[in-house]
C-alpha positions in Angstrom: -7.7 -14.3 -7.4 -8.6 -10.9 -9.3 -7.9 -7.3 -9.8 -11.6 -7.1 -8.9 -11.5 -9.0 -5.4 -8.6 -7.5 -4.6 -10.1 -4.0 -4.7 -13.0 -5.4 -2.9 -10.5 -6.3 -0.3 -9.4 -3.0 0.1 -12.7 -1.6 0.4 -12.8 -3.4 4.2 -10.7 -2.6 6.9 -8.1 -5.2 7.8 -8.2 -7.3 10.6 -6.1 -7.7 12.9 -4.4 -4.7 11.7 -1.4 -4.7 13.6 2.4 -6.1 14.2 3.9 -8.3 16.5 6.3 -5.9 17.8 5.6 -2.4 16.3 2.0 -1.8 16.9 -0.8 -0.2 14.0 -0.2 -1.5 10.6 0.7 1.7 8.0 -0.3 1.6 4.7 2.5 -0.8 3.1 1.4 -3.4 5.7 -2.2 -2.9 5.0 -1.6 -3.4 1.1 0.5 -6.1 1.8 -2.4 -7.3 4.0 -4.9 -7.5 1.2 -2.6 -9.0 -1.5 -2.5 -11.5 0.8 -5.8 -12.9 1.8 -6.3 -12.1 -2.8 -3.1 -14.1 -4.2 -2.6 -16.7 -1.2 -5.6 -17.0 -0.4 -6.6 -17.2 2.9 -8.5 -15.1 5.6 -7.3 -12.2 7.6 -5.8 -14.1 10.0 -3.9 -15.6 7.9 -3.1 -12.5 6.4 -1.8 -10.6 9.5 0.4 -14.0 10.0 2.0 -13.6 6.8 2.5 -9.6 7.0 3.8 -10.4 10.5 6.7 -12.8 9.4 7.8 -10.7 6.1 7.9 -7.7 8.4 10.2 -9.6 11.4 12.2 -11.3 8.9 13.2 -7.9 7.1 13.5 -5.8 10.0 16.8 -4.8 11.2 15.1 -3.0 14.5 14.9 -6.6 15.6 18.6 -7.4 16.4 18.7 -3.7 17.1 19.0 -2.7 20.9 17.8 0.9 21.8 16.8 2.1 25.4 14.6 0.4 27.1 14.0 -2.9 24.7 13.9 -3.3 20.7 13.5 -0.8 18.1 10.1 -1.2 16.9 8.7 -2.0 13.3 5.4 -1.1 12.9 5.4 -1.8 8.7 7.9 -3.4 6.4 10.8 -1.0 5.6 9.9 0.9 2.8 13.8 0.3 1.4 13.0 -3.7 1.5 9.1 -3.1 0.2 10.3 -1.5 -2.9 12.9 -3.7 -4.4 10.6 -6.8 -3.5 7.5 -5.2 -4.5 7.7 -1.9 -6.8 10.6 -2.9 -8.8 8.4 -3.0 -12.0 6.4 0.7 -11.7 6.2 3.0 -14.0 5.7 6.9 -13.2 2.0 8.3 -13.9 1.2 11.6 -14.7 -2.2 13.3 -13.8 -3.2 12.8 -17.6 -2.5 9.6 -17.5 -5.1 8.1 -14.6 -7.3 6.7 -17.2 -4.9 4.1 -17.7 -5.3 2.8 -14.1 -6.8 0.0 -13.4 -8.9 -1.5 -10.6 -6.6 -3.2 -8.8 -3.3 -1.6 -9.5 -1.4 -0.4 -6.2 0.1 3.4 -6.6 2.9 4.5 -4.6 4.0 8.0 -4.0 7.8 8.1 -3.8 10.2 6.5 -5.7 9.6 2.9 -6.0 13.2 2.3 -4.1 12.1 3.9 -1.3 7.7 4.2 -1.2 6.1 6.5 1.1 3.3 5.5 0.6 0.8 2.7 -0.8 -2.7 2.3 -2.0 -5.2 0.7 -3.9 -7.2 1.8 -7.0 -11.1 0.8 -6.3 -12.6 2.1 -9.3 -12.1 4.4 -12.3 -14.5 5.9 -14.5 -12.0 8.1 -16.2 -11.4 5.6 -19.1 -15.4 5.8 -20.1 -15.3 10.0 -19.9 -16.4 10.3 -15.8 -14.3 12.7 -13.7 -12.9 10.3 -11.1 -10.4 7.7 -9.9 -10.8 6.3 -6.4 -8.4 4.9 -4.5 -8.4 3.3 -0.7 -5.7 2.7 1.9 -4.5 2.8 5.5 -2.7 6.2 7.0 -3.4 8.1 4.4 -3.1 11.2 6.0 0.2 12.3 5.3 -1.1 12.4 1.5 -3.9 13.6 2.0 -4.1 15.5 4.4 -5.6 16.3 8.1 -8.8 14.6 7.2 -7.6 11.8 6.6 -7.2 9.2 9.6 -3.1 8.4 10.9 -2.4 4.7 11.1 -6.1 3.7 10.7 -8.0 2.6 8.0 -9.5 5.6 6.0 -13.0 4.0 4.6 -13.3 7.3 2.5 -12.7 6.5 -1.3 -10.4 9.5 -2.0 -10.7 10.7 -5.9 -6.7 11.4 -6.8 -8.5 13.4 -10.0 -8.9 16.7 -7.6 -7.1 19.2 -8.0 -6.7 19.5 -4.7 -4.1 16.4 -4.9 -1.9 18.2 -7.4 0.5 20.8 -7.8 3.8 21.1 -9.7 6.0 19.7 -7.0 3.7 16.0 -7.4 0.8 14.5 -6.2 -0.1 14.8 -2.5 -0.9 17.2 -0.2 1.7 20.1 1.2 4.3 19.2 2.0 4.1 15.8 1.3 4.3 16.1 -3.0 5.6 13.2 -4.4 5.9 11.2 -7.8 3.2 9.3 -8.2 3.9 5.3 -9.3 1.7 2.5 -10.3 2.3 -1.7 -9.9 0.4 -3.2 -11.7 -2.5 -5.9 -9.8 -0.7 -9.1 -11.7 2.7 -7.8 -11.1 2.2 -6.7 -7.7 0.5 -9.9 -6.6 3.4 -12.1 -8.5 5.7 -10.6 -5.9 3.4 -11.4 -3.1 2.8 -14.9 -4.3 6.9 -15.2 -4.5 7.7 -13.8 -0.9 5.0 -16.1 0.4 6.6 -18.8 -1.4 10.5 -18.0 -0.6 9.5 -16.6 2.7 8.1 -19.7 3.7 4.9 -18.5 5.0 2.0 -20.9 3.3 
């Protein structure tokens, strides 16, 4: 619908927040989640029915036997999430956050292969503020202990600090990585076609 609602999306919890056979969501679920119920659009039911069957259709763990029953798949495999949906970012730089955009999903990692995904809420960089928020789902592992592990972190996390950068990338130690953005149209394009090809509407 918007860059707007969709950052208003992510400013909520999901519902349902969790996988037929793998459990919690992580955070590529969650985005996915929200791009959803803003490009489709429906509720968070619907929402959690899509993620389900995009998640199932490009797991592998589901024809995979291990001990005891199937390998679980808790989130969409980052090496099928980033060719479907990251193919189009472009690399930011900490002097570059002005340029964000509510709306825009950043990635840390290389967009082949994210680890991991969130959602730019606001940004007051671009009218001379000091800060860039962002909201997502298991967040901890970039930044750090206080942030929750496979929950929803309903902290809006300024990735201006200092405390987020270092030489080896953005993050937290010793998870540094590049730091990626998608844009909100592209990003939800590529939702809109896997919902379409995917068969999920």
């Amino acid at each position: 619908m918007s860059a707007r609602h969709f950052a208003q999306l992510a400013k909520s919890a999901p519902q349902n927040a969790t996988t037929d056979c793998g459990g919690s969501y992580t955070c590529h679920t969650a985005v996915l989640h929200w791009a959803f119920m803003d490009a489709i659009p429906c509720n968070d039911a619907g929402a959690n029915r899509r993620t389900n069957h995009l998640t199932k259709n490009l797991c592998t763990g589901c024809s995979t036997k291990s001990s005891g029953g199937l390998v679980t798949h808790n989130s969409i495999a980052s090496q099928s999430y980033g060719p479907m949906f990251c193919s189009t970012a472009t690399k930011v730089e900490r002097d570059q956050l002005s340029l964000l955009n509510v709306g825009d999903v950043l990635i840390s990692g290389h967009p082949s292969n994210p680890m991991h995904s969130m959602v730019v809420v606001e940004n007051d960089l671009m009218l001379g503020g000091q800060n860039c928020f962002i909201r997502g789902f298991n967040n901890r592992g970039t930044f750090g202990d206080q942030s929750p592990f496979l929950a929803y972190d309903a902290v809006d996390r300024n990735i201006n600090d200092n405390a987020y950068w270092s030489k080896e990338g953005f993050g937290t130690a010793p998870s540094w990585n590049p730091l990626y953005v998608v844009s909100y149209l592209n990003f939800s394009l590529a939702v809109s076609t896997a919902a379409k090809y995917m068969f999920m509407r």
